[in-house]
C-alpha positions in Angstrom: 123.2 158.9 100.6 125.0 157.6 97.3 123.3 154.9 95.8 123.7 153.7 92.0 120.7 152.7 89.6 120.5 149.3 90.5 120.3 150.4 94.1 117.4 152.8 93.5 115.1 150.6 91.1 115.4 148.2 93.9 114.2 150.2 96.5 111.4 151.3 94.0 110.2 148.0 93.4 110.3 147.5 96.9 108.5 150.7 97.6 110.9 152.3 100.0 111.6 155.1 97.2 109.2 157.7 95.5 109.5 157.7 91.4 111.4 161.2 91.7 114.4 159.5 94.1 113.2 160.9 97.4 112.4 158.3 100.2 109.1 157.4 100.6 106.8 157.3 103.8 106.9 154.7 105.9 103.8 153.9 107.7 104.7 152.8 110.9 102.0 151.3 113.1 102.6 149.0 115.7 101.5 144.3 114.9 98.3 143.9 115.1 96.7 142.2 118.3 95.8 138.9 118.8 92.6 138.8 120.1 91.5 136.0 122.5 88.8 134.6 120.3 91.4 134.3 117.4 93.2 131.6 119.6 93.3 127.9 118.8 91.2 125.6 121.0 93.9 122.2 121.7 91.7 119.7 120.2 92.6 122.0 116.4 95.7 122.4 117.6 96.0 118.5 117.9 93.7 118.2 114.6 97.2 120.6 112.9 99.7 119.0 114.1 98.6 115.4 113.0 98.0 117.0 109.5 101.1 118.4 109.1 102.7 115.0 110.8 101.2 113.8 107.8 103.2 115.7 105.4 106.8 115.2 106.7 108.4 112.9 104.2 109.9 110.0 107.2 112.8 108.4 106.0 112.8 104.8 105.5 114.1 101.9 108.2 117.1 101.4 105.4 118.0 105.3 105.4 117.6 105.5 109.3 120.6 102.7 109.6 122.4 103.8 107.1 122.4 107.6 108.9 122.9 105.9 112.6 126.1 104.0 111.7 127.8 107.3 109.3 126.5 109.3 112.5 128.3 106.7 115.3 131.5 106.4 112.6 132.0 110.2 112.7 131.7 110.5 116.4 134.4 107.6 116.6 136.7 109.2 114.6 136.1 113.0 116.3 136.4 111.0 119.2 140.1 109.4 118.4 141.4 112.3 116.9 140.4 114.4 120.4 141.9 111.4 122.5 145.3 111.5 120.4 145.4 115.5 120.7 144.9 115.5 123.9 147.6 112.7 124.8 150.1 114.1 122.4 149.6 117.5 124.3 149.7 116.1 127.6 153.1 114.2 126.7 154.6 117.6 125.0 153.3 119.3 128.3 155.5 116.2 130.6 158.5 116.5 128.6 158.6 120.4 128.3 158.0 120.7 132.4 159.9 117.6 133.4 163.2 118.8 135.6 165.1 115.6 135.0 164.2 113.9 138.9 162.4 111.3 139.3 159.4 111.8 141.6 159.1 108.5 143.3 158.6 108.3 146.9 161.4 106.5 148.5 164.0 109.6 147.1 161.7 112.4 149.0 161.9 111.4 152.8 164.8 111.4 155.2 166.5 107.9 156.0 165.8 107.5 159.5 168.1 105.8 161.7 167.9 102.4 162.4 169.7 102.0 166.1 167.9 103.8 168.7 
């Protein structure tokens, strides 16, 4: 395989390659177990979770508006600009596949006699 010197010193440093350029060993073993006792009990799992809760930086009532209203503004405008696609494409449609008659329903039936 053709690799340059930046190539190589990287795989060195990474210790998939031998000092002399030929490919090192890998040891391949298969992940480690987890045992049963190395499980956490659900009150520590609780006890984690509220601790890293407490790390989350929460955005302020100010930031949570000002997010909610760019959010509901940017699903108006995707919104109208779907709408107006689809109309346009539904007129083009009409007006490509229109015959020239008029579809209303007095033109389609038979006049019937009107003596018997």
């Amino acid at each position: 395989m053709a690799m340059n010197r930046e190539q190589k010193r990287a795989m060195q440093r990474a210790g998939q390659m031998n000092d002399d350029g030929t490919m090192a060993a890998r040891d391949r073993r298969a992940p480690a177990q987890k045992l049963k006792s190395e499980r956490t009990r659900p009150a520590e799992f609780m006890r984690e979770v509220r601790a890293e809760m407490r790390k989350v930086s929460w955005p302020t009532r100010p930031e949570v508006i000002r997010y909610s209203v760019i959010v509901l503004v940017a699903l108006l405008v995707f919104g109208l600009g779907v709408f107006v696609v689809d109309y346009v494409f539904g007129e083009l449609f009409r007006f490509v596949l229109d015959t020239g008659t008029t579809t209303t329903g007095a033109g389609l039936l038979p006049s019937l006699p009107t003596t018997y």
